[in-house]
GUDO-668323 format. One record per atom (N, C-alpha, C): x, y, z; residue in one letter. Coordinates in steps of 0.02 Angstrom, whole numbers, padded with zeros to 5 digits, always signed. Example, Ala and Ser with C-alpha at 12.3 -4.5 7.8 and 13.67 -1.06 7.14 Angstrom:
# GUDO-668323
+00660-00284+00390A/+00615-00225+00390A/+00660-00165+00390A/+00642-00112+00354S/+00684-00053+00357S/+00645+00002+00394S/
# end
This chain:
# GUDO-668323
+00317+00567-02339X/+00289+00560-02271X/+00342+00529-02225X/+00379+00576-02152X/+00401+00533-02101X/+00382+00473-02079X/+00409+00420-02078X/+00412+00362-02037X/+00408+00393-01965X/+00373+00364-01958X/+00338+00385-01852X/+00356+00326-01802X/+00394+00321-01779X/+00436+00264-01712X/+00395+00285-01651X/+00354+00211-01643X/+00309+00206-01588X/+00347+00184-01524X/+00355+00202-01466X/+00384+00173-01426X/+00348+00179-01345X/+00365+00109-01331X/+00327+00090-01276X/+00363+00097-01220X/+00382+00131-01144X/+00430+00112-01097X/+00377+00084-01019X/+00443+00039-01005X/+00417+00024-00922X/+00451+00061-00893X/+00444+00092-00861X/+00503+00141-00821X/+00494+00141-00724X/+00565+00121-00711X/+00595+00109-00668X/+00648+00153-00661X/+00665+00161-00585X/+00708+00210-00548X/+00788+00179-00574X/+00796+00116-00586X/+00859+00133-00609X/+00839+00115-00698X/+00820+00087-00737X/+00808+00063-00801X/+00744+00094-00829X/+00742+00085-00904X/+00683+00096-00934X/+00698+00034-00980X/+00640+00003-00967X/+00630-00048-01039X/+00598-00017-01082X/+00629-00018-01173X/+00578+00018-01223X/+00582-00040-01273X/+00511-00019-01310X/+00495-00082-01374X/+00480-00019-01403X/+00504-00017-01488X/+00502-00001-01514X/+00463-00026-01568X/+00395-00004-01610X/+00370-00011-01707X/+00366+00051-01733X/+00391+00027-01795X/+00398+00073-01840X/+00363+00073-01907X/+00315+00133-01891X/+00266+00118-01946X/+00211+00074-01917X/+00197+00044-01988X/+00139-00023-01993X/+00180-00086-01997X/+00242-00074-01953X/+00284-00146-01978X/+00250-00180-01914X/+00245-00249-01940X/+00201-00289-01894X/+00257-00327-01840X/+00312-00323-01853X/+00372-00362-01819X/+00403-00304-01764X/+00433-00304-01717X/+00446-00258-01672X/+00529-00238-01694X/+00534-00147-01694X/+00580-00122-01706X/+00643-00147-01682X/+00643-00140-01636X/+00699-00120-01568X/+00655-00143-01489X/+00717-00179-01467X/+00692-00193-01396X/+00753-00139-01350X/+00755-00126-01298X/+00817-00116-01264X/+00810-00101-01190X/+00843-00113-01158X/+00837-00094-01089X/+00900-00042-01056X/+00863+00029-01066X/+00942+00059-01047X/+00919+00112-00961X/+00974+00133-00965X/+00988+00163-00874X/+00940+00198-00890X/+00897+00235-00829X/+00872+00273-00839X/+00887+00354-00805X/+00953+00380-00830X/+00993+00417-00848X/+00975+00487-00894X/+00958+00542-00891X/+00971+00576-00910X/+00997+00587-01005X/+01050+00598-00988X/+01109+00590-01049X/+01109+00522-01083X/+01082+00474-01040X/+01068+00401-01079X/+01008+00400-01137X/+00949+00422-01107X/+00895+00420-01132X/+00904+00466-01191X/+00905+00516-01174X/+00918+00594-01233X/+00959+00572-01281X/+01036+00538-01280X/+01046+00497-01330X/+01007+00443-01375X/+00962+00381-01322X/+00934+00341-01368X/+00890+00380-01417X/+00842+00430-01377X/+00780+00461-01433X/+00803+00506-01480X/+00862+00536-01478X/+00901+00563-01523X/+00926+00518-01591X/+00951+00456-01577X/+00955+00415-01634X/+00872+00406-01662X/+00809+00391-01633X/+00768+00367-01661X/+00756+00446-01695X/+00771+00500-01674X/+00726+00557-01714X/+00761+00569-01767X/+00849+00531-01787X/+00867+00539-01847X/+00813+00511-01907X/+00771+00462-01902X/+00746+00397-01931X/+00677+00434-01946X/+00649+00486-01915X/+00581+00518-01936X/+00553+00534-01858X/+00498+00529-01844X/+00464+00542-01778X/+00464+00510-01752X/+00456+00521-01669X/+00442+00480-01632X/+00374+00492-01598X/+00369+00438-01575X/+00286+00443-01515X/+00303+00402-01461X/+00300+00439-01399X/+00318+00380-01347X/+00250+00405-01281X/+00266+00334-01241X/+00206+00346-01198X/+00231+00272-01118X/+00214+00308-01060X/+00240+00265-01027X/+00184+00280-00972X/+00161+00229-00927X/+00102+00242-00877X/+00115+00302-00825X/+00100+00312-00767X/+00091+00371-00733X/+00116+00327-00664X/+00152+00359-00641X/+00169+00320-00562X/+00217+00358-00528X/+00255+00326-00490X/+00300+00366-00447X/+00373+00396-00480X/+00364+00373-00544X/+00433+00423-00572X/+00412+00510-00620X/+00335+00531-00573X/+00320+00585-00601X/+00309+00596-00681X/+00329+00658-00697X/+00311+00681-00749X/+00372+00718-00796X/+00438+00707-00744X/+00508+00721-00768X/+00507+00714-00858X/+00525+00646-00842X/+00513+00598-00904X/+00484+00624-00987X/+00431+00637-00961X/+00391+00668-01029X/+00410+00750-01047X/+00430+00770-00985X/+00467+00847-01007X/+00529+00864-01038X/+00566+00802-01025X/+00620+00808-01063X/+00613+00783-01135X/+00589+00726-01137X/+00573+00710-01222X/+00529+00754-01241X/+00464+00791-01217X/+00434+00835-01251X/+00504+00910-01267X/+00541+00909-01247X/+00591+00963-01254X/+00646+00934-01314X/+00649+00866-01304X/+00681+00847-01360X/+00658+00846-01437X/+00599+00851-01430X/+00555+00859-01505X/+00521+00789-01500X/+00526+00760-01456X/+00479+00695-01449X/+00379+00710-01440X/+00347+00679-01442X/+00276+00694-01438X/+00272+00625-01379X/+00244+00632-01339X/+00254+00599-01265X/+00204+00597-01247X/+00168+00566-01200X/+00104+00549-01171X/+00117+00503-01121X/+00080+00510-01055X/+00087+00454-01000X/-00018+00446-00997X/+00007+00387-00978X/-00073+00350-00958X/-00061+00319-00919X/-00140+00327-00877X/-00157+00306-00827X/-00155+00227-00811X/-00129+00175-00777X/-00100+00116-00773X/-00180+00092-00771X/-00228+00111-00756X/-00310+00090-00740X/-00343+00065-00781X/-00314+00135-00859X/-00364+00131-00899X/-00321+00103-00964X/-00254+00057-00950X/-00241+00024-01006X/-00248-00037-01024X/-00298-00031-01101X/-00341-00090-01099X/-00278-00165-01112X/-00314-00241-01045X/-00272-00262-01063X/-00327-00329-01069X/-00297-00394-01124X/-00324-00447-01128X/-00332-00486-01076X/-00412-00521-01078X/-00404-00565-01025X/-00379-00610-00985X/-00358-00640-01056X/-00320-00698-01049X/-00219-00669-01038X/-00199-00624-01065X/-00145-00598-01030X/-00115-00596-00958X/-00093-00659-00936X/-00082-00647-00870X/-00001-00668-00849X/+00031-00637-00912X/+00101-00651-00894X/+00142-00578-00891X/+00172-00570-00848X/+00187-00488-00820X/+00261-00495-00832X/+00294-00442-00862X/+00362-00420-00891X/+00378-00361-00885X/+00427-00334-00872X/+00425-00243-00897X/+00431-00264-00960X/+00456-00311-00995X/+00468-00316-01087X/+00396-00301-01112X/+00352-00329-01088X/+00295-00373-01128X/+00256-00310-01092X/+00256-00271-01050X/+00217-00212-01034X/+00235-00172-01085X/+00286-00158-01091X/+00320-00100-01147X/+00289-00114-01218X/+00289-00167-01234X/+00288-00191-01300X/+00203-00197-01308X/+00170-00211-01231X/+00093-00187-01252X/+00086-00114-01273X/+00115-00071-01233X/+00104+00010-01225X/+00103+00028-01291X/+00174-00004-01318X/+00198+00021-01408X/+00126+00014-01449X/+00116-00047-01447X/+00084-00070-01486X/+00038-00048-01506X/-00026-00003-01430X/-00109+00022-01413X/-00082+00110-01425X/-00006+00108-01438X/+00021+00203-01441X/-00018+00185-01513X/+00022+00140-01567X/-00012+00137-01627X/-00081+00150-01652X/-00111+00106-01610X/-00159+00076-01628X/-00217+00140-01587X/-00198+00184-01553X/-00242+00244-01542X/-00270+00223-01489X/-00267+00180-01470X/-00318+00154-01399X/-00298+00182-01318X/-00253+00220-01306X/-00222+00243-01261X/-00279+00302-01226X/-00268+00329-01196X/-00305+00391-01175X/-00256+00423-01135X/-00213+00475-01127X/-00188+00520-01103X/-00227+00568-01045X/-00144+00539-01004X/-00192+00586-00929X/-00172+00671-00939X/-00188+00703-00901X/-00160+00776-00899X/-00100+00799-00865X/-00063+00825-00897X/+00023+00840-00863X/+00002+00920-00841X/+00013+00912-00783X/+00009+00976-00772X/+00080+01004-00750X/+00043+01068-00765X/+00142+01124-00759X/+00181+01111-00705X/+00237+01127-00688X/+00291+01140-00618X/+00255+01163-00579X/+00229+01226-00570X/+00211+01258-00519X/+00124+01221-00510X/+00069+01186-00541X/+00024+01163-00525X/+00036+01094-00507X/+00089+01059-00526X/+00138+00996-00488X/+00154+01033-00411X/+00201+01059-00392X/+00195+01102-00340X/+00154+01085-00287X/+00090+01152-00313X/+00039+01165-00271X/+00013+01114-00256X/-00016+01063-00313X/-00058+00988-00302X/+00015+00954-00252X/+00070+00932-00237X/+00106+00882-00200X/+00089+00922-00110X/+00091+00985-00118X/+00072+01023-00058X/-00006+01008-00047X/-00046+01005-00079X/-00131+00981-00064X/-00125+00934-00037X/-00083+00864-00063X/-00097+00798-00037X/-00051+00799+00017X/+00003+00826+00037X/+00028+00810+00086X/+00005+00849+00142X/-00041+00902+00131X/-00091+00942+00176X/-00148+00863+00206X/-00171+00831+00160X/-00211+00758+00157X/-00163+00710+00210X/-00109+00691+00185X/-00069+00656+00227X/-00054+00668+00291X/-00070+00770+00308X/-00052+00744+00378X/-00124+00768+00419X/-00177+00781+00374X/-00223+00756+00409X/-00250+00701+00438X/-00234+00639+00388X/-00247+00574+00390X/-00199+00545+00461X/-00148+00552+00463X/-00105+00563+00497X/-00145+00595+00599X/-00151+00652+00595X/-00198+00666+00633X/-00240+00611+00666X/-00305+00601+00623X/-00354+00576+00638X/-00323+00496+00667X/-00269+00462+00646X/-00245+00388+00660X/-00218+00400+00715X/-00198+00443+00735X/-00154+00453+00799X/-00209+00475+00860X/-00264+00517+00828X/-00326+00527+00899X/-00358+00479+00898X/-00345+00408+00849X/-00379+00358+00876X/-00345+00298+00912X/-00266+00303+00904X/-00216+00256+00928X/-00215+00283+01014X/-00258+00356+01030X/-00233+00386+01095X/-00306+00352+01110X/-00383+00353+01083X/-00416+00337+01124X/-00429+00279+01128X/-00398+00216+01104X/-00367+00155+01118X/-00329+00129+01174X/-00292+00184+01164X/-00258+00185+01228X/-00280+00182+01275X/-00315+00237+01300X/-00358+00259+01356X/-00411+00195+01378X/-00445+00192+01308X/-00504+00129+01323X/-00468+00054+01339X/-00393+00043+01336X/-00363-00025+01368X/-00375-00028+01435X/-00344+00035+01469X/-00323+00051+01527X/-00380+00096+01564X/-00444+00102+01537X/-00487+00104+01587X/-00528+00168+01589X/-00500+00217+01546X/-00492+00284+01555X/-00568+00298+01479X/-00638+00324+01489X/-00685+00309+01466X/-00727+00381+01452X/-00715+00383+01428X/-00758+00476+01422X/-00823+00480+01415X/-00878+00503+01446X/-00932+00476+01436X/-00987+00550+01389X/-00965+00544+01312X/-00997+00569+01294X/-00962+00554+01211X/-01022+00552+01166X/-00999+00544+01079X/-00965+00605+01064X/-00950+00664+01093X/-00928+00705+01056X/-00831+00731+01072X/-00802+00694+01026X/-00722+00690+01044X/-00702+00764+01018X/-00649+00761+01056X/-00604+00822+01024X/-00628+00898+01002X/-00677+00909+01088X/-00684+00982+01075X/-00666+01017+01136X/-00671+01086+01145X/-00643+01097+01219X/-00658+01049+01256X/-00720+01038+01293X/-00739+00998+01350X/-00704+00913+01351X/-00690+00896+01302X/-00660+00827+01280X/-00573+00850+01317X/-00539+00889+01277X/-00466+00923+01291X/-00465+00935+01355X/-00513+00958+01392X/-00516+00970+01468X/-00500+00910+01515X/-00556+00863+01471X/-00541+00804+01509X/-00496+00739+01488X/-00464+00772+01442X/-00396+00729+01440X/-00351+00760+01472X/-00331+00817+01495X/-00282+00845+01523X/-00286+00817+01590X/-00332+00821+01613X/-00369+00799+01687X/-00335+00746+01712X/-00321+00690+01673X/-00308+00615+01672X/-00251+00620+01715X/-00250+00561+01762X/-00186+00542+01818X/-00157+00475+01783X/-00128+00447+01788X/-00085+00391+01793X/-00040+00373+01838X/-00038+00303+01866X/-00023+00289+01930X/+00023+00252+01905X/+00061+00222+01852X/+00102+00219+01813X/+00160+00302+01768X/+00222+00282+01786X/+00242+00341+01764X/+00255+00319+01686X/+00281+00291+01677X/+00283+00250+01587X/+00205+00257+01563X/+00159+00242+01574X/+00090+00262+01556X/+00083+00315+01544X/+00099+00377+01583X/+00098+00441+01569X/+00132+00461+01519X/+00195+00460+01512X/+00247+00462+01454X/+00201+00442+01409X/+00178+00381+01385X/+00161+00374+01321X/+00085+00397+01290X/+00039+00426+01357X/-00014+00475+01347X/+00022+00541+01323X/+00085+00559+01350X/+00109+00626+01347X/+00128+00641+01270X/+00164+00579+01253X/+00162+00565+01171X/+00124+00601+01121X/+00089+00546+01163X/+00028+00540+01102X/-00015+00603+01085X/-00010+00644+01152X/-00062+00725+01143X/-00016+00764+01120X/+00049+00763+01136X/+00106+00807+01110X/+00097+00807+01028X/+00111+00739+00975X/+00083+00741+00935X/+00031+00768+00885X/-00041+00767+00958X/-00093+00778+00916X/-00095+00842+00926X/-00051+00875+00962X/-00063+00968+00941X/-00028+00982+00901X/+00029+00957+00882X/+00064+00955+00852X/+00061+00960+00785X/+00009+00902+00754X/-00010+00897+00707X/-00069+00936+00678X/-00110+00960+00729X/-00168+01014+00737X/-00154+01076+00725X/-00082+01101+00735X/-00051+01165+00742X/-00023+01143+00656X/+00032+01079+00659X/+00054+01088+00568X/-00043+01108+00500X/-00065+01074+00552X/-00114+01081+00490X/-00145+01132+00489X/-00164+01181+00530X/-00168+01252+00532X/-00135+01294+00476X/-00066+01273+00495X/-00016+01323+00474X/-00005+01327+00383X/-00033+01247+00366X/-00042+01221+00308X/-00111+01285+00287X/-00174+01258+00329X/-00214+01285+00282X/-00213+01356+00278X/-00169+01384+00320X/-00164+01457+00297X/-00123+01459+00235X/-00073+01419+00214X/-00025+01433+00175X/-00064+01425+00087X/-00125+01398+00111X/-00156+01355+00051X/-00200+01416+00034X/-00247+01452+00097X/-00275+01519+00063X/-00235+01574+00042X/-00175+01583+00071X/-00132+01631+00046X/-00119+01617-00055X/-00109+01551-00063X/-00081+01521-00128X/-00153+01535-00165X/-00215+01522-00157X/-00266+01519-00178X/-00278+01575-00188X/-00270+01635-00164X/-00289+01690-00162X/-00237+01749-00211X/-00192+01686-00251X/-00120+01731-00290X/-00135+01706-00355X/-00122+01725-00408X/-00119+01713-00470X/-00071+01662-00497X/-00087+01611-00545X/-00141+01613-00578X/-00215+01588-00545X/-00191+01571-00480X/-00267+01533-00459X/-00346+01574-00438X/-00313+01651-00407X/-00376+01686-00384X/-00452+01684-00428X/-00429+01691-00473X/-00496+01684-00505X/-00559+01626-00527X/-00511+01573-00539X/-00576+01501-00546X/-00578+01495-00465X/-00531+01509-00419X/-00557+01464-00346X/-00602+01507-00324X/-00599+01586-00340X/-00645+01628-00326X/-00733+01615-00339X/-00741+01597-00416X/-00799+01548-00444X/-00806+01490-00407X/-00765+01457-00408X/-00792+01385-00363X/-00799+01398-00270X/-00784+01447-00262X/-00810+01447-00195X/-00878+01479-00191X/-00901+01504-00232X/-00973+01495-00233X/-01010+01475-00210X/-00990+01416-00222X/-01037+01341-00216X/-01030+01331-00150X/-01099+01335-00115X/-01091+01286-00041X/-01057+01225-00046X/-01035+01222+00018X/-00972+01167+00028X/-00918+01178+00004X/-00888+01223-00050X/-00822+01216-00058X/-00789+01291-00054X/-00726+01280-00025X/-00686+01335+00012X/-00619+01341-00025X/-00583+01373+00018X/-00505+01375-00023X/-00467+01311-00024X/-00479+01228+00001X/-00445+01202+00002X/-00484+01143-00059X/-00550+01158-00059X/-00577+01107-00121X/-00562+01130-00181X/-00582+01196-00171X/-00548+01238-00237X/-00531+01226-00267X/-00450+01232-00227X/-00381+01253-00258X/-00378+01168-00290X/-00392+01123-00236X/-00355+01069-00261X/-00413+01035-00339X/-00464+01074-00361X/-00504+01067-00416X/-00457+01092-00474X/-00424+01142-00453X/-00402+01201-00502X/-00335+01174-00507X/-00315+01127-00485X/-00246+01081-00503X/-00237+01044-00514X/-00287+00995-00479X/-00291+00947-00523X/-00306+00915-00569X/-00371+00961-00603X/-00410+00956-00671X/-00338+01003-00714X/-00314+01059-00720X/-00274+01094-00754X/-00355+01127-00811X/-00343+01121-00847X/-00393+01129-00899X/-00454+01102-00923X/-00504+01116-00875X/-00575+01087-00885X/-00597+01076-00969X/-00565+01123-01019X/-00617+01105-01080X/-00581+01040-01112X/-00551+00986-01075X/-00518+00937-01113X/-00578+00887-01105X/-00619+00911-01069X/-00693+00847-01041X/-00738+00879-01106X/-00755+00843-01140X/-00833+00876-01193X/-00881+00891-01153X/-00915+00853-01100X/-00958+00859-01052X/-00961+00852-01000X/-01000+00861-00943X/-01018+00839-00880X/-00995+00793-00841X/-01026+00730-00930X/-01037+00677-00891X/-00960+00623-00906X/-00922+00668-00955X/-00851+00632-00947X/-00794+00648-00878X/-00814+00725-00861X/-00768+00737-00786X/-00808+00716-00732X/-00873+00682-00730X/-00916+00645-00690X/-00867+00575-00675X/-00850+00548-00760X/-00824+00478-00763X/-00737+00497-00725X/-00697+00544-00758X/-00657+00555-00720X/-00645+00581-00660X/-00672+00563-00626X/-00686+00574-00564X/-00698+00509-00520X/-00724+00471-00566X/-00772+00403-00540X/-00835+00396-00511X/-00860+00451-00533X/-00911+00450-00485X/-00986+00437-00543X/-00982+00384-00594X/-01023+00376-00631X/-01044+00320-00600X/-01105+00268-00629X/-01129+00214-00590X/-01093+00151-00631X/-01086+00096-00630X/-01071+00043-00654X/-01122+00017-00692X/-01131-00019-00759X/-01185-00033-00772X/-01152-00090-00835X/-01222-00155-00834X/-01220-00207-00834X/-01295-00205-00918X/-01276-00194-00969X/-01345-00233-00986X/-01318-00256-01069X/-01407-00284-01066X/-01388-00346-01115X/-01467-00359-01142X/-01466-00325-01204X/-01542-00336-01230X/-01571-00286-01210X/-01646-00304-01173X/-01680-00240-01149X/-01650-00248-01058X/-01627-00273-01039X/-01582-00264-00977X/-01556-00202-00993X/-01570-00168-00920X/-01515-00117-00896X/-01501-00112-00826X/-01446-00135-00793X/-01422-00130-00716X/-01357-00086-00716X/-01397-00043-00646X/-01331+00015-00637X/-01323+00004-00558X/-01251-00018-00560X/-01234-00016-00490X/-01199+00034-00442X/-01135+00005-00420X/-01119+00060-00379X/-01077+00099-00415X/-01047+00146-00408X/-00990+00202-00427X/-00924+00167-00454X/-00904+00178-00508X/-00850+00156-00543X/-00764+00167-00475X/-00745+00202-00460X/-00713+00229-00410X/-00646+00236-00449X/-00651+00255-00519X/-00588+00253-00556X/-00588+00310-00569X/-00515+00342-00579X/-00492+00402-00601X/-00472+00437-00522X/-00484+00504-00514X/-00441+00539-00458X/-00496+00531-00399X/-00456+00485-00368X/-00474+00484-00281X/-00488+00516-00246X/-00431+00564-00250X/-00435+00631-00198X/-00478+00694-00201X/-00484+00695-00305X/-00547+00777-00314X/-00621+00727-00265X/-00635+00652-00287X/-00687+00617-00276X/-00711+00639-00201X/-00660+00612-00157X/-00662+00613-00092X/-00662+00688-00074X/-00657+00735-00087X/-00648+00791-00080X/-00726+00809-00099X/-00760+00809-00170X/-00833+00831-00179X/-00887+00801-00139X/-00870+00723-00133X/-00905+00697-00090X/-00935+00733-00008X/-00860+00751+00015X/-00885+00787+00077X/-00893+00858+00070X/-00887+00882+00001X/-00920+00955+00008X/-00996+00929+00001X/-01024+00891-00029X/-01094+00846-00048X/-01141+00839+00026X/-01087+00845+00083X/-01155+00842+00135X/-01161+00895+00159X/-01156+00962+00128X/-01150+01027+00160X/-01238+01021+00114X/-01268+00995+00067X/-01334+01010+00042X/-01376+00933+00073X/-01357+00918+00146X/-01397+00887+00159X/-01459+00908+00210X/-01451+00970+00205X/-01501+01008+00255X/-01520+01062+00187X/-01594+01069+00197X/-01626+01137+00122X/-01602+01190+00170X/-01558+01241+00170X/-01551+01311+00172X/-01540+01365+00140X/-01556+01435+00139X/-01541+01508+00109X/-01473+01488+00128X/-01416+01529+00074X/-01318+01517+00089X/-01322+01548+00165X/-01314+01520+00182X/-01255+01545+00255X/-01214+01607+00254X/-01213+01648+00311X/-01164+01699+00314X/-01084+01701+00281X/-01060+01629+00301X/-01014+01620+00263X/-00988+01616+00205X/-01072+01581+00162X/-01077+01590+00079X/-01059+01649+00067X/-01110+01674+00086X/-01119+01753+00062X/-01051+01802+00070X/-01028+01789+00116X/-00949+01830+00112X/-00913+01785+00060X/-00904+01730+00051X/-00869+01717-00003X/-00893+01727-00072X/-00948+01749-00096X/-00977+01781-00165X/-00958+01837-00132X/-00917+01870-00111X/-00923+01953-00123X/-00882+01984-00194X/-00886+02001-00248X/-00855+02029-00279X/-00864+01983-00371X/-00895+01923-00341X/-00923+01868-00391X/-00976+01923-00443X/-00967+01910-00512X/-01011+01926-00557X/-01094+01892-00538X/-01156+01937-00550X/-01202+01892-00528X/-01218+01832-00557X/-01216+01826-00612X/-01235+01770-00653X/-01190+01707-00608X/-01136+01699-00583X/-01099+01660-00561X/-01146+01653-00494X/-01153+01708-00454X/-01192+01685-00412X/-01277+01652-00410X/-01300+01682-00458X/-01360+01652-00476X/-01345+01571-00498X/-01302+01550-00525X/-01278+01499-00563X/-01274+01430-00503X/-01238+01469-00437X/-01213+01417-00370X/-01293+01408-00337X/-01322+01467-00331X/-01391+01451-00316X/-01408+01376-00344X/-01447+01404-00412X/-01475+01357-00443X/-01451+01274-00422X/-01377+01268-00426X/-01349+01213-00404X/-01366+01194-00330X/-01350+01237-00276X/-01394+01232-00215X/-01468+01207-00192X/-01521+01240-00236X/-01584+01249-00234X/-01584+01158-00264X/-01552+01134-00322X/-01550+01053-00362X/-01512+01010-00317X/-01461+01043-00261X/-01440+00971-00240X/-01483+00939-00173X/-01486+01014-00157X/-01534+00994-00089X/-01588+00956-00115X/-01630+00963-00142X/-01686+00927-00173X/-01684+00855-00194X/-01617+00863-00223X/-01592+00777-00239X/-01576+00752-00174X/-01554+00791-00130X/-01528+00736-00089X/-01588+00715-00036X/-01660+00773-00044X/-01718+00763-00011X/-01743+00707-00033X/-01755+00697-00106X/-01797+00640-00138X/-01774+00570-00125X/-01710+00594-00133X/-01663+00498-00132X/-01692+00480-00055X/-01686+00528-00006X/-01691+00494+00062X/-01778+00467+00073X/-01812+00525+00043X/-01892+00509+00038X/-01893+00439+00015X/-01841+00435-00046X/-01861+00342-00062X/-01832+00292-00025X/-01794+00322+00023X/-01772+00252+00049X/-01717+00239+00047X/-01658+00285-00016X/-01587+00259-00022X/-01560+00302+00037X/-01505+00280+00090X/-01468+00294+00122X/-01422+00358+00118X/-01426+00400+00158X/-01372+00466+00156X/-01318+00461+00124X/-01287+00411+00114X/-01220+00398+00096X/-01240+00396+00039X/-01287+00345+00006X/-01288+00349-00065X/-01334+00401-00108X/-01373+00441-00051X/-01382+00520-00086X/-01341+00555-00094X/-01272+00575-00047X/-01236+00609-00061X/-01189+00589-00115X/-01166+00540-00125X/-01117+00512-00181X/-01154+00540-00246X/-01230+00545-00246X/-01272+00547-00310X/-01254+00619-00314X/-01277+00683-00252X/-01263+00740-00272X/-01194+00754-00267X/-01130+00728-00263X/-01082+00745-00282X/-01070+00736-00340X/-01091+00689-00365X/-01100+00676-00449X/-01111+00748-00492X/-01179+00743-00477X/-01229+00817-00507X/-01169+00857-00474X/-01147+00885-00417X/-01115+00931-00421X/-01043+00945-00473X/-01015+00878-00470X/-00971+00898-00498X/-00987+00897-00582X/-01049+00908-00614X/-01068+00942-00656X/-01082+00998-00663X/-01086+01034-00608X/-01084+01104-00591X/-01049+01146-00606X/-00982+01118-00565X/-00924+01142-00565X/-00880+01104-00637X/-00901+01074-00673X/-00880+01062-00728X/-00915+01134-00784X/-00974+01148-00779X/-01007+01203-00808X/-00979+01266-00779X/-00972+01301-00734X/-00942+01322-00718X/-00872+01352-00749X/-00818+01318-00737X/-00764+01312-00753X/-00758+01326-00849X/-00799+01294-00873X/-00790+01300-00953X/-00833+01362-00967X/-00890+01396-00921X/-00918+01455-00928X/-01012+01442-00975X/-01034+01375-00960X/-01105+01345-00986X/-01118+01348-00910X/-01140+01421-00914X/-01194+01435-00853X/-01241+01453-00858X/-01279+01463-00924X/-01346+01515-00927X/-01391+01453-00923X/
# end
């Protein structure tokens, strides 16, 4: 039987710290801190794979997924985890890249790790183009509120709740300033916001064009089904999950997601609180607001219905059913009293059990 070399790294843009065990030896292999180099690294794991196997594993952050593609190419077996979900002692409150590494090694052993999903080049890609589609929406919305800040210093008051539709644009154009520097920096600020209105256009066309090409046409085709979600919830479902059957159930891409409840008990105690909010942010925030498209009971919309065109029926019977259950959930929660916000978080939940069924093909 190979001897198996566990190794733990902190990894940093210029260094990687690694701790090395080997085996069941209870004393630590190898410590080292080398460049984090290319031709550096590929050398160190090259000496350890003279010695038997290796296993390495380093958290998930801003040095991507490079990392694990090259040692998985080297004959290494590689894994990154999520910095969230690595379990650490309570009483541990002394921080090292050494003593991080040398935890990582240790829980690689000991099986306690959980591995996030690496997804390919081209679904790396598409997903960095989703979020920066996100970024300059976000972007957007901070800047139409830094302009009506503006306006509301200096006096300028629109008298109606509904911003940023023709009749709103009409009457910002309208605007005088008796200050010429005032004007300039109104001129800014709208220059911008078409600006950014026009990039994000141009984005979401680029996103149905991608959605609509292989390998993606077909699951985003199924998930648009579903009231509330279009080519941009889709796609970014279908990239960022990579392979739905890695969840056993529902209620584990529920948890990855975060959108399970928190819960507290002890004996015959049971308390469930709010939403865990761990795992992916962005699918979360994303189901959530497809979640208030079933806050009104309706037959699909014209728009549904052109997007099932060409859908097998069972798929469409399938988005029904989900339709006909969320609306209802989100009727009852309000009948009792809990707040819109926390009906919809509930049927984004249930939905994204849907679209977890769905996707693995447990639709009957």
């Amino acid at each position: 039987m190979e001897m198996i070399h566990y190794v733990g790294m902190d990894v940093h843009k210029e260094t990687i710290d690694l701790v090395v065990y080997r085996g069941n030896e209870r004393e630590v292999f190898l410590e080292r801190t080398i460049r984090n180099q290319d031709n550096v690294v590929e050398k160190f794991f090259k000496g350890l794979l003279e010695g038997g196997l290796v296993v390495s594993c380093y958290e998930a952050g801003s040095m991507g997924f490079g990392l694990q593609r090259m040692l998985e190419g080297l004959g290494v077996t590689s894994i990154v985890v999520s910095p969230g979900r690595v379990p650490r002692g309570a009483v541990d409150r002394v921080k090292t890249d050494r003593r991080d590494a040398r935890r990582l090694a240790g829980q690689l052993r000991a099986r306690t790790l959980e591995a996030i999903h690496i997804p390919s080049k081209d679904e790396e890609a598409v997903r960095d183009y989703l979020r920066t589609r996100e970024d300059v929406r976000l972007e957007l919305v901070r800047t139409k509120q830094r302009l009506q800040k503006f306006l509301l210093r200096h006096g300028y008051t629109y008298n109606s709740s509904r911003y940023w539709t023709g009749r709103h644009n009409r009457w910002l154009r309208s605007l005088k300033f008796d200050d010429p520097i005032l004007k300039e920096v109104f001129d800014e600020y709208y220059y911008m916001i078409q600006m950014l209105s026009e990039k994000l256009r141009e984005m979401d066309s680029r996103i149905e064009e991608i959605a609509k090409s292989e390998p993606y046409c077909g699951r985003v085709g199924m998930l648009r089904s579903f009231k509330g979600i279009d080519y941009l919830t889709a796609l970014s479902i279908v990239c960022e999950v990579g392979d739905f059957r890695r969840f056993s159930n529902a209620e584990s891409f529920m948890g990855f997601l975060g959108l399970v409840p928190r819960e507290v008990s002890s004996g015959v105690m049971r308390r469930q609180g709010r939403i865990t909010k761990s795992g992916n942010t962005h699918l979360r925030k994303l189901l959530i607001e497809s979640s208030w498209h079933y806050r009104y009971a309706s037959a699909p919309s014209k728009r549904v219905l052109e997007r099932r065109k060409g859908q097998p029926a069972e798929i469409i019977a399938y988005a029904d059913r989900a339709m006909r259950r969320l609306q209802k959930k989100f009727f009852r929660m309000v009948m009792r009293g809990k707040s819109k916000q926390s009906a919809v978080v509930a049927v984004a939940r249930e939905l994204a059990g849907f679209v977890w069924g769905m996707m693995v093909g447990q639709i009957a």
